[in-house]
Backbone as XML, in Angstrom:
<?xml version="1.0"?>
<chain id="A" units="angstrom">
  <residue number="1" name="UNK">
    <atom name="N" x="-39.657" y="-9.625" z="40.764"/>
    <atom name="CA" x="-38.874" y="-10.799" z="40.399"/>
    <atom name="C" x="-37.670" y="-10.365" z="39.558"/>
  </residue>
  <residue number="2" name="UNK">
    <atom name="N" x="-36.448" y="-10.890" z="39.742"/>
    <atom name="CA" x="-35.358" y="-10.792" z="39.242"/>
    <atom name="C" x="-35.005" y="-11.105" z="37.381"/>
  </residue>
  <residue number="3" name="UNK">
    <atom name="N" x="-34.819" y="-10.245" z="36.676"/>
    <atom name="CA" x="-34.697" y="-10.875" z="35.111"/>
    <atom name="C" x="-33.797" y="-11.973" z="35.059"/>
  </residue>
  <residue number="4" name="UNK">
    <atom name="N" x="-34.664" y="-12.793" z="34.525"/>
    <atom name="CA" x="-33.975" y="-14.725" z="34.681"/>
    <atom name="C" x="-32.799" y="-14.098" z="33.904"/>
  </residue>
  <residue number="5" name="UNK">
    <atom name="N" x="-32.350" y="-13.390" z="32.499"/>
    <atom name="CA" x="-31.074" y="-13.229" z="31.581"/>
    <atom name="C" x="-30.000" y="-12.645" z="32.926"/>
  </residue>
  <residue number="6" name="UNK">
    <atom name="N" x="-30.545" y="-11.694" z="33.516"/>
    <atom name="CA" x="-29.618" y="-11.412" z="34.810"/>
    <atom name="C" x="-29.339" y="-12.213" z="35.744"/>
  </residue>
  <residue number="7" name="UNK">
    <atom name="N" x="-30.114" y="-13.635" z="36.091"/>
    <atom name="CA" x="-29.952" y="-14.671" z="36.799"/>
    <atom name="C" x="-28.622" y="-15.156" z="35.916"/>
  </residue>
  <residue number="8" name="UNK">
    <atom name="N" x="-28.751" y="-15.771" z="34.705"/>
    <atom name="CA" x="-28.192" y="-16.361" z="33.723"/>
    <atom name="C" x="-26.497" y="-15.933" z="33.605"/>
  </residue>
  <residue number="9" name="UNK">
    <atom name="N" x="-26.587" y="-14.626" z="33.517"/>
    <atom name="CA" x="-25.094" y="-13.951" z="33.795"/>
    <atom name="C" x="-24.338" y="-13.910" z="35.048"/>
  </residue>
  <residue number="10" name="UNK">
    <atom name="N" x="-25.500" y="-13.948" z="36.283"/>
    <atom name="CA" x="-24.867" y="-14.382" z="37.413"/>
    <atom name="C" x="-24.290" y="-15.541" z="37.458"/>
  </residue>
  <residue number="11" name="UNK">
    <atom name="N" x="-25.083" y="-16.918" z="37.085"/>
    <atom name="CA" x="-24.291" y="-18.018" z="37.143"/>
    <atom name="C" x="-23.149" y="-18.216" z="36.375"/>
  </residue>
  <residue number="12" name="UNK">
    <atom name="N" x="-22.878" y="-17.463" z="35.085"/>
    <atom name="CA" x="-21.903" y="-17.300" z="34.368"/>
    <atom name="C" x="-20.455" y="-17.130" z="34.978"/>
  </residue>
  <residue number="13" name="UNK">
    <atom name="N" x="-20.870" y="-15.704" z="35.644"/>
    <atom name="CA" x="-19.649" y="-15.692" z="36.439"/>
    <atom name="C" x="-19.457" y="-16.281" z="37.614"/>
  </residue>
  <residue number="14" name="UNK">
    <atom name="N" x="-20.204" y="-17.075" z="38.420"/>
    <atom name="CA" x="-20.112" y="-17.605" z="39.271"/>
    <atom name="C" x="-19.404" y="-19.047" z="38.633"/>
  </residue>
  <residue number="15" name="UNK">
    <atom name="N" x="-19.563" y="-19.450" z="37.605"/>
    <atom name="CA" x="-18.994" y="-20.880" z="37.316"/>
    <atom name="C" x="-17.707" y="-20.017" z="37.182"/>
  </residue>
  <residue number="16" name="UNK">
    <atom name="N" x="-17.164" y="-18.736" z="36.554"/>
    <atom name="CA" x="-15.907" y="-18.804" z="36.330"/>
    <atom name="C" x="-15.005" y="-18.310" z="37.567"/>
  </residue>
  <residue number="17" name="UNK">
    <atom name="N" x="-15.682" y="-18.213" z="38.551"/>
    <atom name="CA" x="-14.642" y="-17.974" z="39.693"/>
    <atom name="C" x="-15.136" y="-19.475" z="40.340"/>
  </residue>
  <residue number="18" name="UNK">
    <atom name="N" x="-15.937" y="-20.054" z="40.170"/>
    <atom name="CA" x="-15.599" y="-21.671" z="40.864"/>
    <atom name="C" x="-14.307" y="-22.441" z="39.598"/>
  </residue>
  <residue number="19" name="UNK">
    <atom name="N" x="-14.364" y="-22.129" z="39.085"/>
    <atom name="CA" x="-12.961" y="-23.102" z="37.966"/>
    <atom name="C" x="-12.049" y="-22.397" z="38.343"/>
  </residue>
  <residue number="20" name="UNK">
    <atom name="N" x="-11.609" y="-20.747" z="38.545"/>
    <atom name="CA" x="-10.877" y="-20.021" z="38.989"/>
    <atom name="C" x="-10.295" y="-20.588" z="40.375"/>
  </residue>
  <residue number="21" name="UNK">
    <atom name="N" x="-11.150" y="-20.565" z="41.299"/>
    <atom name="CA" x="-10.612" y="-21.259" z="42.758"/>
    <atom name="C" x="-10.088" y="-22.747" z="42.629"/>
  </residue>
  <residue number="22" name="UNK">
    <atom name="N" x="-10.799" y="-23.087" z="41.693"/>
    <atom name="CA" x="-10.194" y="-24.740" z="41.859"/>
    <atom name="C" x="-8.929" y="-24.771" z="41.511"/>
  </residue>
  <residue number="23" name="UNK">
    <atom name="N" x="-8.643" y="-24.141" z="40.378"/>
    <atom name="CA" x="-7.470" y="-24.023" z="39.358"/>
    <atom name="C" x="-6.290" y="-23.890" z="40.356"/>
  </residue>
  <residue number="24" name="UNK">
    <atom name="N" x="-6.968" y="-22.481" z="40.962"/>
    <atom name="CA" x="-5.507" y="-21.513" z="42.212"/>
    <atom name="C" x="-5.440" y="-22.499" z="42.949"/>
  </residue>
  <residue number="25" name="UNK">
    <atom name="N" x="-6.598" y="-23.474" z="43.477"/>
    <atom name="CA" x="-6.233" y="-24.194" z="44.754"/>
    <atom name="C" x="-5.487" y="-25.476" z="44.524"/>
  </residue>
  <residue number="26" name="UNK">
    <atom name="N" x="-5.809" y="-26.240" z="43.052"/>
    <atom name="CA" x="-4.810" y="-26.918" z="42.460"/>
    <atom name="C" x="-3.250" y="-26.626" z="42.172"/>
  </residue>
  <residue number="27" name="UNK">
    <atom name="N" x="-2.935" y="-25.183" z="41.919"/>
    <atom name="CA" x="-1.417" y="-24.915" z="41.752"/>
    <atom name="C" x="-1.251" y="-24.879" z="43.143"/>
  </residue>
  <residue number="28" name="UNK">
    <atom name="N" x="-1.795" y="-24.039" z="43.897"/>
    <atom name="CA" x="-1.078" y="-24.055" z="45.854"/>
    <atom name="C" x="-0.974" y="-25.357" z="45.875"/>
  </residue>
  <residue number="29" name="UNK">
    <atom name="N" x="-1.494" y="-26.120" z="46.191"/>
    <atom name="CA" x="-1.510" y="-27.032" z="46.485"/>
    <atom name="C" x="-0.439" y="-28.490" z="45.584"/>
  </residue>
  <residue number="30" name="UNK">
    <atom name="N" x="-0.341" y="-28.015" z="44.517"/>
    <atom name="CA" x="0.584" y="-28.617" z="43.276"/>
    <atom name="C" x="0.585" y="-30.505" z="43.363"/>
  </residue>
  <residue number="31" name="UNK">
    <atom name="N" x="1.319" y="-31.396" z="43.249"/>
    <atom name="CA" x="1.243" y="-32.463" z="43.152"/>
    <atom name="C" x="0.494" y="-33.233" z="41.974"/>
  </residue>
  <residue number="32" name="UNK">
    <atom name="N" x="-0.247" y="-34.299" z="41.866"/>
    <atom name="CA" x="-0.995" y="-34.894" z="40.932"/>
    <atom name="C" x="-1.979" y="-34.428" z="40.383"/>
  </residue>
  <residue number="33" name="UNK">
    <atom name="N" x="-2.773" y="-33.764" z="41.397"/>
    <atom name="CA" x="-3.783" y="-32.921" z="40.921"/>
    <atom name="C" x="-3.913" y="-32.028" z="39.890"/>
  </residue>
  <residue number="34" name="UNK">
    <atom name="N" x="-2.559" y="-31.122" z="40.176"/>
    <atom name="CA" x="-2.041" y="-29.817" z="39.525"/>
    <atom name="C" x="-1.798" y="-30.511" z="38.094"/>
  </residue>
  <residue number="35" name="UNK">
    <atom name="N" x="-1.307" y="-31.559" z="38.417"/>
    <atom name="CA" x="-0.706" y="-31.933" z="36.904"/>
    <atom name="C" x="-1.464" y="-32.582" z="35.808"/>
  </residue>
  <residue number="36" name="UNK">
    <atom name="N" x="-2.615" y="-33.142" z="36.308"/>
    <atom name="CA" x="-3.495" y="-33.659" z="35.482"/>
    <atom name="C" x="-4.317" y="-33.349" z="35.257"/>
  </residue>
  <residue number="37" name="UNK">
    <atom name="N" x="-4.785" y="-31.892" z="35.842"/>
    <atom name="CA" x="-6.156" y="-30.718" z="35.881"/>
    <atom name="C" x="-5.439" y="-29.725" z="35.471"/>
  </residue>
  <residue number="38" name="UNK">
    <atom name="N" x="-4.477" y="-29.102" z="35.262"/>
    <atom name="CA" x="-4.217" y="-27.589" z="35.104"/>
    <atom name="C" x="-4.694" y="-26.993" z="34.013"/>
  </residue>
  <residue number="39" name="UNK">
    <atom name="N" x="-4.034" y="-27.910" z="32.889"/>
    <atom name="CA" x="-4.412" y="-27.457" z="31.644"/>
    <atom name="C" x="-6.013" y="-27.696" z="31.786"/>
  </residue>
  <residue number="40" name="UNK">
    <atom name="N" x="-7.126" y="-28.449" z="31.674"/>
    <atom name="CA" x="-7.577" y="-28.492" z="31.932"/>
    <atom name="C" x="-8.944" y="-27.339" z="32.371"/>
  </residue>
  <residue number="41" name="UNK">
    <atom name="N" x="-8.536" y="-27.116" z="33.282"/>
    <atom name="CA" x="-9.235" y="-26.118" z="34.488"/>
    <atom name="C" x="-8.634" y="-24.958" z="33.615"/>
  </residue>
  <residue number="42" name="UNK">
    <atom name="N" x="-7.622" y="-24.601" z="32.990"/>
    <atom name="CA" x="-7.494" y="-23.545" z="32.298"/>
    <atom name="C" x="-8.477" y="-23.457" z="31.014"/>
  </residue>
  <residue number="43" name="UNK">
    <atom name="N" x="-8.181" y="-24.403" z="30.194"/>
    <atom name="CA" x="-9.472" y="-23.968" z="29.188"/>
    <atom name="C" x="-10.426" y="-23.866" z="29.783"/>
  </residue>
  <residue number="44" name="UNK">
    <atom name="N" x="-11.255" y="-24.856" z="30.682"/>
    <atom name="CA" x="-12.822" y="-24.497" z="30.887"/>
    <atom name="C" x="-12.917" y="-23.241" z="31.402"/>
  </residue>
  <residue number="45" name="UNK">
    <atom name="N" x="-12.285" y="-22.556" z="32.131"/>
    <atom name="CA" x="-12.101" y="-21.331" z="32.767"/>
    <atom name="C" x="-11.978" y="-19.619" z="31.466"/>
  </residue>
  <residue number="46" name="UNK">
    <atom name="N" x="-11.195" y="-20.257" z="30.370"/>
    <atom name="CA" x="-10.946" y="-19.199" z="28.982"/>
    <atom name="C" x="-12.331" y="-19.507" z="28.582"/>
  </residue>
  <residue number="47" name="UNK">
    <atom name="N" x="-12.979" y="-20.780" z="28.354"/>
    <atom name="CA" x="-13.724" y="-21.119" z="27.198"/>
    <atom name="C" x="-15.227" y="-20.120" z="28.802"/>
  </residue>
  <residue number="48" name="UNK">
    <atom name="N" x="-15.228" y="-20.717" z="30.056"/>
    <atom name="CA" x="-16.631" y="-19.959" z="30.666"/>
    <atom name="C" x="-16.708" y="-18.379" z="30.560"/>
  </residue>
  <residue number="49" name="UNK">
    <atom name="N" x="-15.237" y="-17.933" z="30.664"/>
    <atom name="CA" x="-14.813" y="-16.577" z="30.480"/>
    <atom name="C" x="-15.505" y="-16.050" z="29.157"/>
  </residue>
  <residue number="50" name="UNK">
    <atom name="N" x="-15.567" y="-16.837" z="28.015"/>
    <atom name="CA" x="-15.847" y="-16.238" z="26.628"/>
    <atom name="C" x="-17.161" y="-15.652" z="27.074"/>
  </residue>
  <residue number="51" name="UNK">
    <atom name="N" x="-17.668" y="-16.704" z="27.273"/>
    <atom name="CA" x="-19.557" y="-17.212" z="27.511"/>
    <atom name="C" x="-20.133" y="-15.811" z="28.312"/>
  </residue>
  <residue number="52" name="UNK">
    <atom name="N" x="-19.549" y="-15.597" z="29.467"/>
    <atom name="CA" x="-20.074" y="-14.731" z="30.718"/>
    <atom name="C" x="-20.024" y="-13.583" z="29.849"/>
  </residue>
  <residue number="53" name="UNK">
    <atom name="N" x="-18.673" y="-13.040" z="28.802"/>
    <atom name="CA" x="-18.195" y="-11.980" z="28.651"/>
    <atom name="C" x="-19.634" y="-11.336" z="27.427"/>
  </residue>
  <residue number="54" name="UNK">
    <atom name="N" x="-19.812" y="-11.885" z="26.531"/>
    <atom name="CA" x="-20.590" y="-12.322" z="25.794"/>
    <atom name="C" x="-22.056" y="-12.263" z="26.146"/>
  </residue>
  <residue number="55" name="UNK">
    <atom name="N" x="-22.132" y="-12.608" z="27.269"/>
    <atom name="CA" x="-23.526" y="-12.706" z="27.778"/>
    <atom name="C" x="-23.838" y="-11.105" z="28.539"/>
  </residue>
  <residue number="56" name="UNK">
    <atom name="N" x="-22.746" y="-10.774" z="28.893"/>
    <atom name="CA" x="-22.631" y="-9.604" z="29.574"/>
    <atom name="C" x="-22.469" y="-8.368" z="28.520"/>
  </residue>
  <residue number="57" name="UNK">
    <atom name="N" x="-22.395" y="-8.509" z="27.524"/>
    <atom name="CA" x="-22.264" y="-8.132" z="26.658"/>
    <atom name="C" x="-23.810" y="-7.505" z="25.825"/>
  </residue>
  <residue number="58" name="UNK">
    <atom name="N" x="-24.109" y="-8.718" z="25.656"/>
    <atom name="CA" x="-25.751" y="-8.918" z="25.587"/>
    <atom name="C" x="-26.825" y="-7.840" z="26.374"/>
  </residue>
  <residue number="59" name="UNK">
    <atom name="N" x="-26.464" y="-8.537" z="27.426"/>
    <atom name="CA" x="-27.371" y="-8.125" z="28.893"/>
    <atom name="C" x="-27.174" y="-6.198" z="28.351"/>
  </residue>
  <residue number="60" name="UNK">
    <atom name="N" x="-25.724" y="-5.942" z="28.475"/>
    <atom name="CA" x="-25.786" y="-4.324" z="28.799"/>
    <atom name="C" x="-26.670" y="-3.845" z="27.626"/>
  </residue>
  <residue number="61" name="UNK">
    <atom name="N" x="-26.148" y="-4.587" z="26.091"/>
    <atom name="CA" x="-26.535" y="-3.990" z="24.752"/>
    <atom name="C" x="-28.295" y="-4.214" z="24.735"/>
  </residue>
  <residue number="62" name="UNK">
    <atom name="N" x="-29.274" y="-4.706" z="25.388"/>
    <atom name="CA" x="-30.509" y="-5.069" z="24.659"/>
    <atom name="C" x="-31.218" y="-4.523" z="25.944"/>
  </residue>
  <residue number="63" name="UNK">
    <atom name="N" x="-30.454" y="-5.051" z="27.693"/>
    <atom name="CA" x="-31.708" y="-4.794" z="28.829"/>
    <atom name="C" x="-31.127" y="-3.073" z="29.135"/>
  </residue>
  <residue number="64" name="UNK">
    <atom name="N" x="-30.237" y="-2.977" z="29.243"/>
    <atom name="CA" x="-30.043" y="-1.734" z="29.745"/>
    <atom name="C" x="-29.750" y="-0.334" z="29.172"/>
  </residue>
  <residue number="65" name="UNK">
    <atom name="N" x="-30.063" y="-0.628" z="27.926"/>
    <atom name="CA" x="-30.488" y="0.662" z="26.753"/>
    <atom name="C" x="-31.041" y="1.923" z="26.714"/>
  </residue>
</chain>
């Protein structure tokens, strides 16, 4: 079975390349969307970035010692 903390960091970065794609697909795409999500989709994207980095951080310093 897979270590759930290694599950945990997977979804980490998986939320930050789903805010990542939305973000890119909001500027291609530009109009209303872009303008009322950008900022937006940018923090949640800095603030999931902290989290993953952090967690990954974790993971190397305690499981893989």
């Amino acid at each position: 079975m897979a270590d759930p903390f290694f599950i945990l960091v997977v979804i980490a970065v998986l939320a930050v390349v789903g805010v990542l794609v939305l973000g890119l697909g909001g500027f291609a795409g530009g109009g209303a969307f872009n303008k009322a999500n950008s900022n937006k989709l940018m923090r949640w994207r800095i603030i999931l970035q902290f989290i993953a980095v952090i967690l990954i951080v974790i993971y190397v310093a305690f499981f893989k010692g």
